[in-house]
C-alpha positions, -999 to +999 in steps of 0.1 A: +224+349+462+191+336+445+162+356+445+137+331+458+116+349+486+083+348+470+060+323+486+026+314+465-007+330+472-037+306+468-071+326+458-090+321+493-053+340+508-057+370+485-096+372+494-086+377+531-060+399+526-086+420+504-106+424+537-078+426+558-063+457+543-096+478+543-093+493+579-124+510+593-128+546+574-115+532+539-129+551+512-138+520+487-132+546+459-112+577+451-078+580+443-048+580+464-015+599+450+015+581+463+053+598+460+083+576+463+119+572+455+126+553+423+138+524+421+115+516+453+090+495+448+071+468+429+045+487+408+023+452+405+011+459+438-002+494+428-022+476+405-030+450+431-041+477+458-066+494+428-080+458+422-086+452+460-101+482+473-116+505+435-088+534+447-066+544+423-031+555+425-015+584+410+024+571+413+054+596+410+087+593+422+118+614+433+156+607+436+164+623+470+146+634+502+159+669+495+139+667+465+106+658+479+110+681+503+112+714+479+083+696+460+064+694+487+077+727+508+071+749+470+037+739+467+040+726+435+016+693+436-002+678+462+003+638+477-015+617+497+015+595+507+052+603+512+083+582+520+106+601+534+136+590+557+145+590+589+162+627+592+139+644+566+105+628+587+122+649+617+121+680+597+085+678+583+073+674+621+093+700+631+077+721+603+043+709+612+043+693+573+028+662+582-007+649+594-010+624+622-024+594+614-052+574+623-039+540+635-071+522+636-069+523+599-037+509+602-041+474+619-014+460+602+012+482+623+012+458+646+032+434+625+059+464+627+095+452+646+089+470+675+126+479+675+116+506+646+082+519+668+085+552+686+118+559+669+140+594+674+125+610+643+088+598+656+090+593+691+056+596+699+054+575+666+021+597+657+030+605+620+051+575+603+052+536+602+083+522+584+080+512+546+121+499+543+151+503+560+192+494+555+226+503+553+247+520+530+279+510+520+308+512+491+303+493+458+330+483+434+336+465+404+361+437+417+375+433+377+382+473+382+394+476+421+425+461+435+413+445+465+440+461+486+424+494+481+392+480+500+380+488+535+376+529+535+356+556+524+389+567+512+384+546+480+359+571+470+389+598+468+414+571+457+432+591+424+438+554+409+405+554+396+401+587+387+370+591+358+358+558+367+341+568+406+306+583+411+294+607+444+262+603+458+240+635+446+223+650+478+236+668+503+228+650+538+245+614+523+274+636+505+283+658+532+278+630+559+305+605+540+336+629+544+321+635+580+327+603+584+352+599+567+371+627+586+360+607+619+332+633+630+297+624+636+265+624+605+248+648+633+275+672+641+262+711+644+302+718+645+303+744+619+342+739+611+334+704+606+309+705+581+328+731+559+359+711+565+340+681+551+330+699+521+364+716+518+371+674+512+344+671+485+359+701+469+392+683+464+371+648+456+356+670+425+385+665+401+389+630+400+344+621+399+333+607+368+297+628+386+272+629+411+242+603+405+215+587+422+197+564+407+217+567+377+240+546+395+224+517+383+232+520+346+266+529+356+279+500+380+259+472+360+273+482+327+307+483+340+308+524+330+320+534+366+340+512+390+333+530+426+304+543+439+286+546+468+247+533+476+223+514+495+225+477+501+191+469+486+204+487+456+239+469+453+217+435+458+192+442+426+223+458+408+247+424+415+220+405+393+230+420+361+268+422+369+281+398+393+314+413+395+304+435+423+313+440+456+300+459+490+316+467+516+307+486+552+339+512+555+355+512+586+349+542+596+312+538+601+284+544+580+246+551+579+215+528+589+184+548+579+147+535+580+125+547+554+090+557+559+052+564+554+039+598+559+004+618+550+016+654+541-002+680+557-035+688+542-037+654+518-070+656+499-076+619+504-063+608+539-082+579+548-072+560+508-039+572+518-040+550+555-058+525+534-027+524+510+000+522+544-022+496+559-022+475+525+017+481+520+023+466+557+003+431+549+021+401+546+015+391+512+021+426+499+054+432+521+070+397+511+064+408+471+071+441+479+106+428+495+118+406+471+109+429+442+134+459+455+157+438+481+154+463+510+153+453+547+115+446+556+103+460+590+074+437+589+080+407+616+058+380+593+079+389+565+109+386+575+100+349+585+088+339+552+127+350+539+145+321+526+172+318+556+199+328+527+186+362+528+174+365+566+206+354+574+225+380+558+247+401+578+243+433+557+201+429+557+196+418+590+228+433+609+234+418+642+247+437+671+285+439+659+277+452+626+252+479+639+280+493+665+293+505+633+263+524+622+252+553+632+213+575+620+210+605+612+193+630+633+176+662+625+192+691+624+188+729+640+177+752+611+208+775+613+228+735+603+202+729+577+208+763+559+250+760+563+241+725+542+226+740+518+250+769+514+277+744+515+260+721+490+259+754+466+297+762+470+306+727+461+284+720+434+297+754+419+331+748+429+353+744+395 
């Protein structure tokens, strides 16, 4: 697939978009301090949004929601912008962690697919607008997998390639592929199910070259694992340096999650912060944005600047049949959220 989304930008187009993405209330200086995954977007247009509208961003980023969460939950810095997923926005409402935000400086969410508006996590959609979203799947080396061995989340417990397969490292994606993979739902509050799951992690342990996030990278382009599991956007940016691998949805089922923005309770600089949502939903910024990292855009302009190659693309831009296979995840009673964590501890410790 050829990585040929951008479409050119003449002067007079950037000088609109400068006073499109300034929504009433935008600070014109200040700073905004923006926490991300890595891996997860195209830094030029933090540089871009500091040109256009004198804020400056302070840019870190984290490697899983559970992360961000004890960052955030401990105290120990203070952001303006979050972008958490689907399950873990649930939680930070339910914890009353996250400010409301003020849609009139948002105008651009009205470019949003209004299938991702007023979602489950966000019903009233009062404290998120969607930055990415996708699927996640299985990727192999197909010079290291015997195609016969394709089609499961199996594969991932498959002793033949023992050493040479890599587990996701958080718990919610961990724990939720042997639910499925045991045929039980990603939301369960079944109690046996969830330790039975892990139970299946526990005997998965032996055979793991280790648990990785965006490590993964290094270790499926250089050909130093042969199995892991990940998120189509990923496997897309990974397949340009090796085009040996492969993706596949296993059968039985897997996750579609939807990324978002979010203002964490108390943010020092709120308004920079719906500046810097407003300016990330714009069309210019979203197609750059888009074919820099290779995630789903929610943005409905965007998505119709895609060269058809891309839009067309089963696993991007699932249709109907493909998305009977998927399933979100919810949140999750607190007394569910604790056994995770307990679990995750007695498999991580487990020898």
């Amino acid at each position: 697939m050829k990585k040929t989304l951008a479409i050119a930008v003449s002067a007079a187009m950037l000088t609109g978009l400068l006073s499109a993405c300034g929504g009433s209330g935008t600070a014109s200086n200040g700073e905004v301090n923006v926490y991300n995954w890595g891996e997860y977007i195209d830094e030029s247009v933090l540089d871009d949004f500091e040109a256009q509208t004198g804020i400056k961003v302070n840019y870190q980023y984290y490697d899983s929601n559970e992360t961000m969460y004890a960052m955030l939950s401990g105290g120990g810095a203070e952001y303006d912008v979050i972008i958490p997923s689907d399950y873990m926005i649930a939680r930070l409402i339910s914890e009353d962690m996250l400010e409301p935000l003020n849609f009139d400086n948002i105008p651009n969410f009205s470019d949003i697919d209004p299938e991702l508006k007023n979602p489950e996590y966000d019903p009233e959609n009062l404290y998120s607008v969607p930055y990415m979203w996708g699927l996640m799947g299985v990727i192999y080396n197909t010079a290291m997998v015997d195609e016969a061995d394709l089609g499961s989340w199996d594969l991932l417990w498959n002793e033949k390639y023992a050493g040479d397969i890599v587990m996701i490292d958080n718990s919610r994606d961990a724990i939720g592929i042997a639910l499925k993979s045991l045929g039980y739902s990603y939301n369960t509050t079944d109690e046996t199910q969830i330790v039975e799951a892990v139970d299946l992690l526990i005997q998965q342990r032996p055979i793991l070259q280790g648990y990785v996030m965006d490590e993964i990278f290094g270790k499926l382009e250089g050909g130093n694992a042969a199995i892991g599991t990940y998120y189509y956007g990923d496997y897309l940016t990974m397949l340009e340096s090796n085009p040996d691998l492969g993706f596949y949805l296993p059968e039985e089922g897997t996750n579609i999650y939807v990324d978002a923005m979010c203002i964490p309770k108390g943010a020092a600089n709120k308004e920079n912060a719906e500046a810097f949502i407003n300016f990330m939903c714009s069309t210019e910024v979203g197609l750059k944005n888009c074919e820099a990292i290779w995630y789903s855009t929610p943005l409905l302009s965007v998505r119709e600047e895609l060269d058809p190659e891309v839009s067309s693309d089963p696993y991007a831009y699932p249709g109907a049949e493909i998305l009977a296979q998927c399933e979100s995840y919810a949140g999750l009673p607190q007394n569910i959220l604790d056994l995770y964590d307990s679990e995750w501890t007695r498999l991580k410790s487990a020898t």
